[in-house]
C-alpha positions in Angstrom: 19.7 -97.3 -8.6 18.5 -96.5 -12.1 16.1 -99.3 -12.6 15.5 -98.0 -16.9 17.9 -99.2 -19.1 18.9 -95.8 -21.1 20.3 -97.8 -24.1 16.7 -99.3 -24.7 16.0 -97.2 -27.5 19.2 -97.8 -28.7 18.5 -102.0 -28.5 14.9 -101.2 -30.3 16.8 -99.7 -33.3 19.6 -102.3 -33.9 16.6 -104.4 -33.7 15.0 -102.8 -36.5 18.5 -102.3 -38.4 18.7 -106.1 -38.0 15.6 -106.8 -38.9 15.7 -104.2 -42.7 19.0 -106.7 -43.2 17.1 -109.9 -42.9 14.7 -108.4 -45.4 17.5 -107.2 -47.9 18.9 -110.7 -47.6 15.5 -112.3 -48.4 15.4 -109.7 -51.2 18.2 -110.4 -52.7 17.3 -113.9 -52.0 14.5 -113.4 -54.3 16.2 -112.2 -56.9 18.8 -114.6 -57.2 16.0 -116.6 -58.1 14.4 -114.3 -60.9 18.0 -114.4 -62.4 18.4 -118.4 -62.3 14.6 -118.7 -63.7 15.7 -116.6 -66.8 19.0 -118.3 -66.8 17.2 -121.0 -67.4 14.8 -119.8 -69.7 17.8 -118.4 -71.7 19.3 -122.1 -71.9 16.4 -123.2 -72.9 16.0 -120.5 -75.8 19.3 -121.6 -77.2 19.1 -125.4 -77.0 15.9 -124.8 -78.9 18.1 -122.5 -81.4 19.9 -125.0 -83.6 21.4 -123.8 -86.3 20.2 -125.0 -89.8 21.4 -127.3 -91.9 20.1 -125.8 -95.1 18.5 -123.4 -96.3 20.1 -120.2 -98.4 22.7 -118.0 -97.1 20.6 -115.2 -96.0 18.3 -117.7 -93.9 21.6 -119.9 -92.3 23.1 -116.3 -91.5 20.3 -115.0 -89.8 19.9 -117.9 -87.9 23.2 -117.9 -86.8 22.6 -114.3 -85.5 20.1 -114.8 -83.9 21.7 -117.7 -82.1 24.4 -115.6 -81.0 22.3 -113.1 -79.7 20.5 -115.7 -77.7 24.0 -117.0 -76.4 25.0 -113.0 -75.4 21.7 -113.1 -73.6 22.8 -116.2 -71.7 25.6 -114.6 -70.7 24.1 -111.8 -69.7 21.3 -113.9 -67.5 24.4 -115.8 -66.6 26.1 -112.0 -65.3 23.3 -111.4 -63.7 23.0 -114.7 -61.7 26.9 -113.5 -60.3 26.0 -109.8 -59.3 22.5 -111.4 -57.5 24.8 -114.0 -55.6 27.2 -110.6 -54.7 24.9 -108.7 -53.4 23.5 -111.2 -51.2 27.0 -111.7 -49.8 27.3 -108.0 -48.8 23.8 -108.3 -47.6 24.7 -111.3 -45.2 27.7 -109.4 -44.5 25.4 -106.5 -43.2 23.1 -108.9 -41.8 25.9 -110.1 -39.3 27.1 -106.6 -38.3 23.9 -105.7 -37.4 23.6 -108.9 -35.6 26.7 -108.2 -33.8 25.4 -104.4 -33.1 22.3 -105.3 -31.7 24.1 -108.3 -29.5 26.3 -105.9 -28.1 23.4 -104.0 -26.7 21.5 -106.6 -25.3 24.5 -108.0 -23.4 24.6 -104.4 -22.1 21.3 -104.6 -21.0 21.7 -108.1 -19.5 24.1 -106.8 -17.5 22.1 -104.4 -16.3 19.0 -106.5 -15.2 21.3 -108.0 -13.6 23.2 -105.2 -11.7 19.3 -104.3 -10.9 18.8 -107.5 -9.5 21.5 -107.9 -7.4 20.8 -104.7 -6.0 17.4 -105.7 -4.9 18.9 -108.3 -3.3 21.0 -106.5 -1.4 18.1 -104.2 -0.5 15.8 -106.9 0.8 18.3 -108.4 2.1 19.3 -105.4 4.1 16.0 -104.6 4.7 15.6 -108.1 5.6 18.3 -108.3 8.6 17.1 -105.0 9.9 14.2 -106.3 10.8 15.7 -109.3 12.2 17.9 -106.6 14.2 15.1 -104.7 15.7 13.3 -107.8 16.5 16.1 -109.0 18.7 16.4 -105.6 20.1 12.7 -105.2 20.8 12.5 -109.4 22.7 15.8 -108.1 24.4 14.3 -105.1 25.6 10.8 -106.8 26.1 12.9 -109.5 28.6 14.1 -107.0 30.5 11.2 -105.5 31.2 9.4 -108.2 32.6 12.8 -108.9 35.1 
């Protein structure tokens, strides 16, 4: 019986493929909060952004401007607050097929632990009543010679 389980290198590098996914997942993790910190920041930017009152024409337009291209850049922070949350669902998505990959292996090699197991079982066990066999041939054929 092959005692080395041939799939071990295989088990090592679904461990490692599971292992790169945890750490895209934390990545992406990561980033999701960058883009909710300059969400944030943006909201902030345009609540502090209030459009004059008064002032002359030039002054109220620019203002205006310059809050709308605060809002596009809250929309924007907001855009990239969505495509951060995506990517971590295709990560976790990859996370759990390479969860699933590296399972599959490791029930393989439980399997075959335990295929070794039994058979050393079965080996002792063998080994085991042939002793018990040729001890009760040897006290047979010692009683016969003392007759």
């Amino acid at each position: 019986m092959n005692r080395f389980f041939r799939l071990a290198p295989v088990l090592r590098a679904r461990k490692a493929q599971e292992d790169a996914a945890k750490g895209a997942v934390i990545q992406s993790r990561a980033e999701i909060r960058e883009a909710e910190a300059l969400l944030k920041r943006r909201k902030l930017a345009l609540m502090g952004a209030e459009a004059p009152t008064e002032g002359t024409a030039r002054a109220m337009v620019a203002a205006i401007a310059a809050r709308q291209s605060i809002a596009a850049g809250v929309f924007g922070a907001q855009r990239m607050v969505a495509d951060a949350e995506e990517v971590e669902r295709e990560r976790m998505a990859d996370l759990a097929d390479a969860a699933k990959r590296r399972r599959a292996v490791e029930l393989m090699a439980e399997r075959h632990a335990a295929t070794v197991k039994a058979h050393d079982l079965r080996t002792d066990q063998a080994n085991l009543d042939e002793l018990a066999v040729t001890a009760k041939a040897r006290n047979a054929a010692g009683s016969r010679g003392d007759e």
